[in-house]
C-alpha positions as CSV (number, residue, x, y, z in Angstrom):
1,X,61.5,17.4,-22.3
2,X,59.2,16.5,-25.1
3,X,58.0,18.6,-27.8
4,X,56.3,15.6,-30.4
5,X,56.0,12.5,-31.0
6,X,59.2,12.4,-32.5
7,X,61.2,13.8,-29.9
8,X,60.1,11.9,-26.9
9,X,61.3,8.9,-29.1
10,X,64.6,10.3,-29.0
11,X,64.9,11.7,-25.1
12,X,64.0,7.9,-24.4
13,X,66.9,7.2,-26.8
14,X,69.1,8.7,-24.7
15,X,69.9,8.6,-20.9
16,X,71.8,9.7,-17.8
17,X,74.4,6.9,-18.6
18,X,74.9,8.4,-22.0
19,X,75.6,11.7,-20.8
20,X,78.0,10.5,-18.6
21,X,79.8,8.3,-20.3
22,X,80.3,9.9,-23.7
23,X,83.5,9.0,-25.3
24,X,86.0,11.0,-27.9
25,X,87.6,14.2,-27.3
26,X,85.8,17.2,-27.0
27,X,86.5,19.0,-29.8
28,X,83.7,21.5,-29.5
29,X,80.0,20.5,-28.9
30,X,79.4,19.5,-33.0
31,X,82.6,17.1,-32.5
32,X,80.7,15.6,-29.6
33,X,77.2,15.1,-30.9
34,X,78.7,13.8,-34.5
35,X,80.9,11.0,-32.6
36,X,77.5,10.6,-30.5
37,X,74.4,10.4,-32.9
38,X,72.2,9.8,-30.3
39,X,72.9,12.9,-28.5
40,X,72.5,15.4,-31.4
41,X,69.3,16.6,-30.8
42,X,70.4,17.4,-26.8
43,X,73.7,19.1,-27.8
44,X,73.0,21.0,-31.0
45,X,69.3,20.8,-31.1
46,X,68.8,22.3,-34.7
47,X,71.5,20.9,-37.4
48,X,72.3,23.6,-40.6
49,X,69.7,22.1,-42.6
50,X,66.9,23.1,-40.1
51,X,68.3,26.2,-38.1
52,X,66.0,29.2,-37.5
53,X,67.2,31.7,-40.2
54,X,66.3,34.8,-38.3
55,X,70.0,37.0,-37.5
56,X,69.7,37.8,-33.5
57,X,71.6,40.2,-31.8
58,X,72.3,38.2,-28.8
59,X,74.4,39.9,-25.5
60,X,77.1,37.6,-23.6
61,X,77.6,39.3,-20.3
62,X,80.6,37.5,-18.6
63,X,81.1,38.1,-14.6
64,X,84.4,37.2,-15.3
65,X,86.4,35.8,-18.3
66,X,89.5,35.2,-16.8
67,X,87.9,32.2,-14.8
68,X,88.4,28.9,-16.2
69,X,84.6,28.1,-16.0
70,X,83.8,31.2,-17.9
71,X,85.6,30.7,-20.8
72,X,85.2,27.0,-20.7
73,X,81.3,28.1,-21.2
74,X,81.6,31.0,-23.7
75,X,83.9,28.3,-25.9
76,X,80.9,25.7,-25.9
77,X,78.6,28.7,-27.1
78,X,81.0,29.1,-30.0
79,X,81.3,25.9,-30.9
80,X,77.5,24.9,-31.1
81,X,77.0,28.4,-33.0
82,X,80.0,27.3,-36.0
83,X,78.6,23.3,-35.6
84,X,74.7,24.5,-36.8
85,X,76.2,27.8,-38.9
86,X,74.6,30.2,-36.8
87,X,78.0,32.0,-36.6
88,X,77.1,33.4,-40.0
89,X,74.1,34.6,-39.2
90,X,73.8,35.4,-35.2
91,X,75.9,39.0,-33.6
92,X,76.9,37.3,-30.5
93,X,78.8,40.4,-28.7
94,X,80.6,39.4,-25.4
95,X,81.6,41.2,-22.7
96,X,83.4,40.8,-19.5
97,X,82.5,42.7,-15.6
98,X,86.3,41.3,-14.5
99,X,84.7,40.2,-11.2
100,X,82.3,43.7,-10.7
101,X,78.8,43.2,-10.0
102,X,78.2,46.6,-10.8
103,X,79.8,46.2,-14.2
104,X,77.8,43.6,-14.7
105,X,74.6,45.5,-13.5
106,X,75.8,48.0,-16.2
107,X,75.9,45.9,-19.1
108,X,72.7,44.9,-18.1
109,X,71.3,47.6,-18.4
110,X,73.2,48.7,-21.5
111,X,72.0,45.5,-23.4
112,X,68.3,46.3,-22.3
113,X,68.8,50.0,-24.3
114,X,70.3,48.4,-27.2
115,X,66.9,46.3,-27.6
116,X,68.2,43.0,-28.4
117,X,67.2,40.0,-29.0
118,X,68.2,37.9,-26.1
119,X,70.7,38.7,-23.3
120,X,72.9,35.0,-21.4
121,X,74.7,36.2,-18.2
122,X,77.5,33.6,-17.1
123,X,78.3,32.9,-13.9
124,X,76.6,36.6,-12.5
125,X,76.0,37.6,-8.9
126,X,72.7,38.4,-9.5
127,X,71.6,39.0,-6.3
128,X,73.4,42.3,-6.9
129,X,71.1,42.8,-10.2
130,X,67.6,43.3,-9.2
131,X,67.0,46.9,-10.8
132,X,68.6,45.6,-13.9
133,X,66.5,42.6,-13.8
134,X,63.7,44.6,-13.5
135,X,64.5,46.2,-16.3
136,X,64.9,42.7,-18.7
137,X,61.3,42.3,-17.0
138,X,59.6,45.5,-18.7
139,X,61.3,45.2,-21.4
140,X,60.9,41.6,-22.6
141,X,64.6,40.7,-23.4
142,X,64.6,36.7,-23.4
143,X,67.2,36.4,-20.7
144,X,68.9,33.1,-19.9
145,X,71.9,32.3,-17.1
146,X,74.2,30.2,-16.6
147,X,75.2,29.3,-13.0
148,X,74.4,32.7,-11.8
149,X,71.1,31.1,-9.2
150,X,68.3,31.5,-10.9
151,X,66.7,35.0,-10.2
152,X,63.4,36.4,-12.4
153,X,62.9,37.0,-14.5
154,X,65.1,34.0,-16.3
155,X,64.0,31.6,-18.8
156,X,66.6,29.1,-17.1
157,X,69.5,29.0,-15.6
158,X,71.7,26.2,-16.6
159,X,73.5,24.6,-13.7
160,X,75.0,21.4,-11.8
161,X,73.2,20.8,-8.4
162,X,75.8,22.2,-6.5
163,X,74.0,19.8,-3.0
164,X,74.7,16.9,-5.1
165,X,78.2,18.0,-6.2
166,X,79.1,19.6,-2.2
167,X,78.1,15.8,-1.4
168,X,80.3,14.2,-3.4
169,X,83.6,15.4,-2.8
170,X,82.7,16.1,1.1
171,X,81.5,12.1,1.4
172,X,84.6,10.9,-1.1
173,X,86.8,12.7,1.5
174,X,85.2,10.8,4.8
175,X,85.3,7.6,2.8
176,X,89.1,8.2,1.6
177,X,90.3,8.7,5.3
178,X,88.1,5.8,6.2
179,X,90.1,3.6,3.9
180,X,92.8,4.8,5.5
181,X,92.4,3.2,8.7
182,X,91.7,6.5,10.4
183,X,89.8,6.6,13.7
184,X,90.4,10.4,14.4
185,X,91.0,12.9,11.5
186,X,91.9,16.2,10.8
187,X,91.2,18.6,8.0
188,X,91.1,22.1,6.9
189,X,88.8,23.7,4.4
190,X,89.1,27.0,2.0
191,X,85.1,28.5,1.9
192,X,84.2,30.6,-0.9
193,X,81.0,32.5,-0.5
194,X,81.0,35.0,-3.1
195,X,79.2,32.6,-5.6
196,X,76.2,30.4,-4.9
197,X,77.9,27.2,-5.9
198,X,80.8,27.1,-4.1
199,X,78.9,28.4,-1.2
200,X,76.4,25.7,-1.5
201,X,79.1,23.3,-1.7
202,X,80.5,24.9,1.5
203,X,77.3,24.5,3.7
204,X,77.1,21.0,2.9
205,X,80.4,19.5,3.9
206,X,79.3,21.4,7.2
207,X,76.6,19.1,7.5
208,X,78.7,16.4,6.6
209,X,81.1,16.8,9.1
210,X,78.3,16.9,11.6
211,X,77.6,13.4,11.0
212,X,81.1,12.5,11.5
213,X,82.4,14.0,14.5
214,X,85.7,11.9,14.1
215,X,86.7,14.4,11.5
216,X,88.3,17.1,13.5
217,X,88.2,20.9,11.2
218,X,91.1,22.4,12.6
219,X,90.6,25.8,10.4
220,X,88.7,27.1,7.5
221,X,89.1,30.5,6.0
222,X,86.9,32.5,3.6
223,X,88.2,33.7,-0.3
224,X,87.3,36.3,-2.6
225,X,87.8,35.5,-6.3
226,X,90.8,38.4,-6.6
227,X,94.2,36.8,-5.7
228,X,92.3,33.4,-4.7
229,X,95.7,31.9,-5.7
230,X,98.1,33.3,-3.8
231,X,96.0,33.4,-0.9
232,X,95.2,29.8,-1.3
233,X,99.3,29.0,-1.1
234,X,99.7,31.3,1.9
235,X,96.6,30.0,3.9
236,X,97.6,26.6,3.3
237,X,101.8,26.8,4.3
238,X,99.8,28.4,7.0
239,X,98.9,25.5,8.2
240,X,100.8,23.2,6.9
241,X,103.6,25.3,9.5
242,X,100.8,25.0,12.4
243,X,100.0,21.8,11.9
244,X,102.2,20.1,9.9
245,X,101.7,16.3,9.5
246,X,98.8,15.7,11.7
247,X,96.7,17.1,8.6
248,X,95.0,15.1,6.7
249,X,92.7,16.9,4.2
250,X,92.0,19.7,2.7
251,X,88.9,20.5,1.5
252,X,88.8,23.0,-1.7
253,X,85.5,24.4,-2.9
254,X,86.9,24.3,-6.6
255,X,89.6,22.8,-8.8
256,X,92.3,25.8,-9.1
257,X,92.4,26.7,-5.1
258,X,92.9,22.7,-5.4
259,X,95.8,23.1,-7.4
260,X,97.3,26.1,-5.3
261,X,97.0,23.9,-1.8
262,X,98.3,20.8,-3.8
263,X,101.3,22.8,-4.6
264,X,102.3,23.8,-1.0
265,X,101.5,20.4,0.1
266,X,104.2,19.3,-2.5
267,X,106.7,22.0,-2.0
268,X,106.3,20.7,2.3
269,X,107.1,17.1,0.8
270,X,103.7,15.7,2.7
271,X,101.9,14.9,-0.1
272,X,102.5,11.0,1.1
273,X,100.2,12.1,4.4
274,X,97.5,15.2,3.1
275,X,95.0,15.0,-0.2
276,X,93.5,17.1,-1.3
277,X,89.5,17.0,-2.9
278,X,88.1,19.6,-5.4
279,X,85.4,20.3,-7.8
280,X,84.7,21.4,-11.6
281,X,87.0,19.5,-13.2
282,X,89.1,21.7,-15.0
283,X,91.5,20.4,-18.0
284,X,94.9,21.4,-16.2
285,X,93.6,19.9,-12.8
286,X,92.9,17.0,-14.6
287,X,96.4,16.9,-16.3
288,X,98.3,17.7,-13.0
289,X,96.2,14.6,-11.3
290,X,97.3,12.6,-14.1
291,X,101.0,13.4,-14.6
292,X,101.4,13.4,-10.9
293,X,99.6,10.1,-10.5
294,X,100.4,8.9,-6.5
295,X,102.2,11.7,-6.1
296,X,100.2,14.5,-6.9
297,X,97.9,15.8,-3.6
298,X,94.7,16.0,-5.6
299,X,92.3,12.5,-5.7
300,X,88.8,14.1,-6.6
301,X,87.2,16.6,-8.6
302,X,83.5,16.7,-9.9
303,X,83.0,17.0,-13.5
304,X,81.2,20.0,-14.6
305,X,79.6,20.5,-18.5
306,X,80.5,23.9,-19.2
307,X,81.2,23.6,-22.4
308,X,77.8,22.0,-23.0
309,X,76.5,24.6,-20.6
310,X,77.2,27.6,-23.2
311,X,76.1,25.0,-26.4
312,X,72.3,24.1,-24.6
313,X,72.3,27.8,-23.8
314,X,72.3,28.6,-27.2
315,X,69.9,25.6,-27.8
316,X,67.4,27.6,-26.3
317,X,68.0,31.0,-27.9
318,X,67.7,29.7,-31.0
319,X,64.5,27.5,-29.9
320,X,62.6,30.2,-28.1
321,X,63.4,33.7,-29.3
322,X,64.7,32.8,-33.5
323,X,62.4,29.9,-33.9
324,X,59.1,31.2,-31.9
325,X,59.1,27.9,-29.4
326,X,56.8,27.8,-26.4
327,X,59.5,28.2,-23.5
328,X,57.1,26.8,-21.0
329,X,57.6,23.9,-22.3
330,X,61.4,24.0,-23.4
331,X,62.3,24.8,-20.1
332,X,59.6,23.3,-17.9
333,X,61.8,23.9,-15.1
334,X,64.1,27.0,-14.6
335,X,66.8,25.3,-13.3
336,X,68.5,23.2,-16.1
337,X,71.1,20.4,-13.9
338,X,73.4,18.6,-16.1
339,X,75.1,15.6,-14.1
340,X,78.5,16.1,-12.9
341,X,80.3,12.5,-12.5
342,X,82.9,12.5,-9.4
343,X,86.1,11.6,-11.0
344,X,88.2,10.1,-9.0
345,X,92.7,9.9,-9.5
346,X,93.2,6.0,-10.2
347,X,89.9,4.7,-10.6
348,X,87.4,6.4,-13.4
349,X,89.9,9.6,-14.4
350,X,89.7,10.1,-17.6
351,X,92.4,9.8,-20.5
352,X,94.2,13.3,-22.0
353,X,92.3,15.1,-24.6
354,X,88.8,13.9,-22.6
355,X,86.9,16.3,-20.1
356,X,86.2,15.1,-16.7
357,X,82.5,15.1,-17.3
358,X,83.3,12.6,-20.0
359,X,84.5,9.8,-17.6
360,X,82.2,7.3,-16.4
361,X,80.2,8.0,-13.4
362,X,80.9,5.4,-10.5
363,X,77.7,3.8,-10.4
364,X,78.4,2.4,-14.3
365,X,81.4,0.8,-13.0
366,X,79.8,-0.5,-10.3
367,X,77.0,-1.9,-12.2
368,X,79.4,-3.3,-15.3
369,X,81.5,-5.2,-12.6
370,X,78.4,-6.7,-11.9
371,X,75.9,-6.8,-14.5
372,X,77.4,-9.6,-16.9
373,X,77.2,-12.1,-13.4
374,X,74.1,-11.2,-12.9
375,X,72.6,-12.1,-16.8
376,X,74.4,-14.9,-16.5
């Protein structure tokens, strides 16, 4: 994106690799970008000295705080608005549906009637919106999302490309087993429809299994969000009792289901035989896949920014509705993708107190392995 002559010299500053490979623990978004000049202008965007000095009422509609990727969000919201001072200033009111759509639909609505300034909806079902949406239309709320699908009328929704990330973990999986020495495979995968991610994620390890019809999927059962945990232990002893050590894999559309099927696997003692993938890097799947090292059932997760999610969310508030900015051109596209590196146990995971989307994406240790022999 560039606004001036000025900035496009800093977006060519900067770079996919620096995004990915950022280094330091995140502390909150203004720890980041003042370990990473460079990257200031992406993660805080205005510093104290320049920020808008309009007060906004701004609305924080969570679909449901209690999920890791929620909070993970709303904390990199609060961290960009203490780095720039905006805290100060801004009435940033959250508030929570605890997993109802019509909640959410609600609040909507009840932020449109209060009249203000901008409205951010994390992680929403949307679908379920469209009156309310409506509503933001008329009334010409600035509303922003953040991996809710983008639905009008949005300014943006920010995101990871969910295709890319379903990819990933589905391919590391067939490449694991590969290394494996297997010639026939089985596996078993948790679906999660209730959220266009995870469903996304879902639809493409079916199209990766189609291309390799050496991977047998003895069984896959749907979630809801409510009780995922437990459900995710029972499903799995389920088949763990079914099909004990002829499994293989199993396939986890995100990190904490992950966690619950790692758990039976271990409690079975056949974590030697059956790993276990995931995705969204979470800090305590991270910290089990460390601690447990060899031993622990999950080898891959995918890296999601949420935390920068929530601080480029508020980016844009304060660009477009505090500071007047032309949102055409801030957010030439609606859906904002940040990268999210496949981290994988043993190879790239990344050291405690760092975030997963913090390691360094394969590719850059591909290329360092390479690049010095090459230069000669």
């Amino acid at each position: 994106m560039r606004y001036d002559n000025e900035s496009a010299k800093t977006e060519d500053a900067w770079s996919r690799r620096d995004v990915l490979g950022w280094t330091g623990k995140m502390g909150g978004a203004a720890a980041v970008a003042a370990t990473m000049p460079k990257m200031a202008e992406f993660v805080l965007g205005s510093t104290p000295a320049n920020a808008a000095g309009k007060a906004l009422n701004v609305a924080v509609l969570g679909q449901q705080m209690s999920a890791q990727s929620d909070q993970r969000s709303w904390a990199g919201l609060q961290a960009w608005l203490k780095g720039v001072g905006l805290d100060k200033t801004w009435n940033v009111n959250l508030t929570d549906a605890k997993g109802d759509p019509g909640a959410l639909v609600s609040e909507i609505e009840d932020a449109v009637t209060a009249k203000v300034d901008a409205i951010v909806v994390l992680f929403g079902t949307l679908t379920a919106a469209r009156a309310a949406l409506e509503a933001v239309k008329k009334s010409n709320v600035p509303f922003m999302s953040i991996d809710s699908g983008w639905q009008a009328p949005a300014m943006a929704d920010l995101t990871t490309n969910n295709y890319t990330m379903g990819g990933a973990m589905s391919q590391y999986m067939v490449d694991r087993l590969l290394g494996e020495g297997k010639e026939k495979a089985k596996i078993a995968a948790i679906i999660a429809n209730f959220h266009h991610g995870t469903r996304k994620r879902g639809k493409v390890l079916e199209t990766v299994l189609s291309e390799n019809k050496w991977i047998e999927q003895v069984d896959s059962r749907v979630i809801q969000y409510e009780g995922f945990y437990e459900t995710t232990q029972n499903i799995v002893n389920d088949w763990l009792t079914r099909h004990g050590d002829e499994l293989d894999c199993v396939w986890c559309p995100w990190d904490e289901p992950a966690m619950a099927a790692s758990e039976a696997i271990v409690s079975k003692g056949l974590q030697d035989k059956i790993f276990v993938v995931g995705a969204d890097g979470h800090p305590t799947a991270l910290q089990r896949m460390r601690d447990g090292g060899d031993n622990w059932p999950q080898k891959a997760t995918c890296g999601q920014a949420f935390e920068l999610w929530g601080a480029y969310c508020g980016w844009l508030v304060n660009e477009i509705v505090a500071k007047g900015g032309d949102a055409k051109k801030l957010v030439p596209v609606p859906v904002v993708e940040f990268p999210a590196p496949l981290v994988v146990s043993g190879v790239n995971l990344p050291p405690e107190g760092e975030q997963a989307w913090q390691a360094t994406d394969l590719y850059y240790l591909y290329e360092q392995r390479v690049m010095a022999g090459m230069k000669g």
